[in-house]
Steps between C-alpha positions, in 0.01 A plus 500: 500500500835446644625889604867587448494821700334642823547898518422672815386870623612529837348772697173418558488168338790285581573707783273504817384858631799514726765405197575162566457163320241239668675163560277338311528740179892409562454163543357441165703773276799269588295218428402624149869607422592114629283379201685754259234814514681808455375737757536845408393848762411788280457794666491886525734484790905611430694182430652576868198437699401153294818328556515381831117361428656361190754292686284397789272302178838377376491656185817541494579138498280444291687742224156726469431836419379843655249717323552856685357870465213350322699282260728836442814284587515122481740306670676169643471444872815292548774754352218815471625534141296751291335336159323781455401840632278816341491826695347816480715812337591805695224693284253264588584499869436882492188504261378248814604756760330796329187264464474424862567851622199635253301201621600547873614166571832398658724290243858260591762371287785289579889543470744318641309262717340841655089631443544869392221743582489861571244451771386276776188268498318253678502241177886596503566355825269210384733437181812513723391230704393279216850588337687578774694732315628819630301809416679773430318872468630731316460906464431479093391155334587602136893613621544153665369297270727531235520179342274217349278332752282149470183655610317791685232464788199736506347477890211649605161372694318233273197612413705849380750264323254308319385821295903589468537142318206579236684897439804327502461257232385755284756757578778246426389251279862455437549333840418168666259599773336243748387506916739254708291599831216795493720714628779411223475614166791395303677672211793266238607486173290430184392208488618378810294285749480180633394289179769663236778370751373184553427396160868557467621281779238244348636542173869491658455149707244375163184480755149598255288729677246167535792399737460722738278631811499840642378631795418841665255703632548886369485677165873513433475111495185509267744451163703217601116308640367604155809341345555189672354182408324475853453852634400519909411737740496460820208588687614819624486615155411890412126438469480635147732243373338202622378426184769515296727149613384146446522393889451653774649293827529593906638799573887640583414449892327162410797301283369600212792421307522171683157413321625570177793291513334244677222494183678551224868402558501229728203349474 
């Protein structure tokens, strides 16, 4: 099979544990993308806090494509031009807020490049440096957030959160819900997630699904392995999910990336 397209989570899978990209994971991205592989980062991250990454693959020469907030907004890396973008509605944002507060979690949105919460958290301060977005903390969530949003964060400790997701799911089946992190339970649109936005960049730049590889390591990336025509994890992988990809290669800290491209791309 000769793959078309090579989409990447970052935290935690093309990103080491201190948020940087391995030489040799960098080495052979621009390699692919020299033999016409579209390399694509999808991500739960705002588009802010992916572009820099973005640039430093050369994605931007390249004339490739951002999949942020979970696929809520898709866009190009050279100009940042918005194809496409879903967000949550005011109501929703609030139904989310009530949810938490009943459920005694902490929850974050994001407006204007800034995290909103009305509270502070250690998993906050772990989202601002991933994002490194400003967090701003205000007196009444539901008065400041006053317009549409891409998605809602629900933080709380793991093994807590994990028994949040499973009420959560059933409380709003009218939601996309998935885990970026076990500390990160993440709230978008309908229908939203990693796989509906990709199959429309695929769709977009004519790639088949066969065409491409995908790889991650978390639950919010679980749609778009499903989907792909090679899905990966790396090892690092949320044990539950180990299961469900067709390859499992080194892990984030170990180039696994690298060993993907080097397998299936360049070799």
């Amino acid at each position: 099979m000769q793959y078309k397209m090579l989409v990447l989570d970052m935290d935690d899978t093309l990103l080491t544990d201190d948020h940087k990209i391995s030489d040799l994971n960098k080495k052979v991205i621009l390699e692919a993308q020299a033999k016409g592989v579209y390399v694509v980062l999808a991500s739960g991250r705002p588009t802010s806090a992916m572009t820099a990454y973005a640039k430093e693959l050369e994605l931007d020469l390249n004339d490739s494509y951002i999949l942020s907030y979970n696929g809520a907004i898709i866009s190009t890396v050279k100009d940042n031009l918005v194809l496409f973008e879903q967000k949550l509605t005011v109501e929703q944002i609030h139904e989310l807020y009530d949810y938490s507060v009943k459920m005694k979690t902490h929850i974050i949105t994001y407006l204007n490049e800034e995290i909103i919460s009305e509270t502070d958290s250690e998993y906050i301060e772990i989202e601002k440096e991933i994002t490194g977005l400003t967090h701003r903390k205000v007196p009444n969530f539901k008065e400041a957030v006053d317009k549409p949003a891409v998605k809602c964060i629900l933080l709380e400790n793991p093994a807590y959160l994990k028994e949040v997701e499973k009420d959560l799911k059933v409380a709003m089946p009218h939601l996309s819900i998935a885990m970026s992190k076990p500390f990160f339970l993440e709230a978008a649109q309908n229908g939203i997630d990693k796989a509906a936005s990709l199959k429309l960049l695929a769709a977009k730049l004519n790639i088949h699904q066969s065409e491409i590889i995908a790889v991650g390591n978390a639950g919010n990336d679980l749609t778009m392995i499903e989907y792909a025509g090679l899905g990966v994890w790396v090892d690092n992988v949320t044990p539950e999910l180990r299961d469900r990809a067709d390859v499992i290669v080194a892990s984030n800290n170990n180039d696994g990336v690298a060993e993907v491209v080097q397998r299936y791309i360049l070799n």
